[in-house]
C-alpha angles and dihedrals in degrees: 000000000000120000102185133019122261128208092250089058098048086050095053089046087052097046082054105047086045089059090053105033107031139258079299091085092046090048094037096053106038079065098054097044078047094061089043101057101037106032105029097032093024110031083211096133137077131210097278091046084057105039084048086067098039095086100060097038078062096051084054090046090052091037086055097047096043080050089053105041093039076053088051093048099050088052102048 
């Protein structure tokens, strides 16, 4: 059993969720990852490196819930 995510498996879940959701995960998410490592790990960026990225991690945000909801509509 796995306790913690690893990047392999994050990268598995995104291939797939690109296949099932469009190039907007993988965009989506190589800019969030991004952020993670180099500002929040880092501290390299500064606040327009960050709001430059902000408007594809919330394409993937909107792209998650509309997956969701659409999830939680098939099943009810």
């Amino acid at each position: 059993m796995r306790v913690r995510w690893t990047v392999t498996l994050l990268e598995k879940a995104v291939g797939k969720l690109v296949d099932k959701l469009g190039l907007d995960v993988e965009l989506g998410w190589a800019e969030a990852n991004y952020l993670h490592m180099w500002d929040f790990h880092e501290t390299k960026l500064d606040a327009e490196d960050v709001k430059r990225r902000v408007p594809m991690i919330m394409r993937l945000i909107r792209l998650t819930e509309e997956a969701l909801l659409e999830k939680k509509q098939n099943k009810d």
